[in-house]
Structures are given as structure tokens and as C-alpha cells.
N, C-alpha and C positions, 0 to 999 in steps of 0.2 A: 548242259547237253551238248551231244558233238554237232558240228557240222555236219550237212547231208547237202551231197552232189546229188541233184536228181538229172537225170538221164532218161530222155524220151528215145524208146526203145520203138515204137511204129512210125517214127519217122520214115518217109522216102524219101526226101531230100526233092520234092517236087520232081520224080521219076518214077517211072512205072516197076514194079519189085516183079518178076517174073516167079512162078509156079515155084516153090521148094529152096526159094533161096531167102537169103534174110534181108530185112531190110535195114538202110543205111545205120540208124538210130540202132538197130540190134546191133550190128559190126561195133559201132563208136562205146556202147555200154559194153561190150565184149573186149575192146582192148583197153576200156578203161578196167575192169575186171581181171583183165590179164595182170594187172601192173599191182603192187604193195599201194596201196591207201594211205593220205599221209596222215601222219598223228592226229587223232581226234575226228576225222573226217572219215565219213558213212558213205559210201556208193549206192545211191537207190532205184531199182531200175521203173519208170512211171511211164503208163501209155500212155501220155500224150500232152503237152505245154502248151497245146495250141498255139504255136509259133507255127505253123506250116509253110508257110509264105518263106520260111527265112532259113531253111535247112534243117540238118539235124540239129537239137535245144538241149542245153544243159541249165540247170538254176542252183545257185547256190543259195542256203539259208541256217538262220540256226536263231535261237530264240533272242528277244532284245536285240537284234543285230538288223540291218536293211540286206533283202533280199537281192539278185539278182540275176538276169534272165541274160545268155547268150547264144547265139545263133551260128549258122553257115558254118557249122562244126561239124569233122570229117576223124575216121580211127587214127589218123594221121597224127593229129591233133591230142590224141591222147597226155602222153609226157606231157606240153602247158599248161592242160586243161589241169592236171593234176597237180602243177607248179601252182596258179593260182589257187584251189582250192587249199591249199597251206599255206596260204597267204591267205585269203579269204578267216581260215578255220585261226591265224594267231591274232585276229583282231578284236578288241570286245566288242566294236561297233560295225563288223561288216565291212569299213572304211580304209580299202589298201589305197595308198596313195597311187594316183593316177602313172606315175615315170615307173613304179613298180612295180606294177601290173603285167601281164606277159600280154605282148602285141595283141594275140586275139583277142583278150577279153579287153584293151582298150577301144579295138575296131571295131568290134561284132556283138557289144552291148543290145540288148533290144530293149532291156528296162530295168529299173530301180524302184523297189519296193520299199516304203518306208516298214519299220519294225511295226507290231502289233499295237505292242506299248508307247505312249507318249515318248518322245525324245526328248531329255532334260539337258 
């Protein structure tokens, strides 16, 4: 099964969303939407990762693999978010080494999900 970016789309980035306009988490799933998906890797847009504290959240996941959760992401952000999720998506275990990671997703971790399944 592929990988799935999930993208919280009600995020407001701890800011008030004024009448008619979108909020941050819409923009970010929007420019990540804008961009080619990379091989094997699902864009899924979800209301809400309960990360609110920590900006707009993206989680990566995908079966047998450890999950995880990042934060204080911005449409800006689009391009590495989607660097690592193809990093993320060629590993069998979830597990891109740390130096190849793209900066955000080394700084802005918020968590690490172990897999479902026992890890052997």
C-alpha cells in the first residue's frame, strides 16, 4: 500500500481565519495539491491532527512502517514536505536517516509512531 501524506486542512496556525477566506492548513493542503505527488505517495486532505499548539500538521504513514507527525508548516513549505514524503514513501520501515531528511522534518518533528505490527 502507498504512502499517505495526511494534511490538516482546519488548521489556523493559532490565528484568527477571517469570514470567506481559508484557513492556513487549507492553503498548505492546497499547494501541496498544486504540486505532482511523488511515486507511491497519497495526498489526503484530514480535519484535523490535533496538533493545534504547533501550526499547521502533516503525518506521514503507510502500513508496517512507523508513523510521523510534523508541525509549524506553512504553503511555503510545500516542495520539502513533498521531498520527504519520497523519502519517507522508498523506505520499508518508515526510517529515512536523520542528515537526509529535509530540515523541516528534522526540526518540526512532533512525534513518532511506532508501526501497528510488532517490529522484528
Amino acid at each position: 500500500m502507498a504512502t499517505v501524506l495526511h494534511v490538516c486542512t482546519t488548521c489556523r496556525a493559532g490565528q484568527p481565519v477571517p469570514e470567506g477566506t481559508d484557513a492556513p492548513g487549507r492553503r498548505l493542503y492546497d499547494a501541496l495539491a498544486a504540486e505532482a505527488a511523488p511515486d507511491g505517495v497519497t495526498i489526503c486532505p484530514v480535519e484535523c491532527l490535533s496538533a493545534c499548539d504547533h501550526g499547521c500538521s502533516v503525518a506521514l504513514s503507510k502500513p508496517g512502517a512507523w508513523s510521523y507527525v510534523y508541525g509549524r508548516m506553512t504553503d511555503a513549505d510545500a516542495p520539502e514536505i513533498l521531498r520527504g514524503a519520497a523519502l519517507y514513501a522508498g523506505t520499508a520501515d518508515g526510517l529515512v536517516p536523520w542528515r537526509d531528511r529535509p530540515v523541516i522534518f528534522r526540526k518540526q518533528s512532533l512525534a513518532r509512531i511506532p508501526p501497528l505490527e510488532p517490529v522484528k
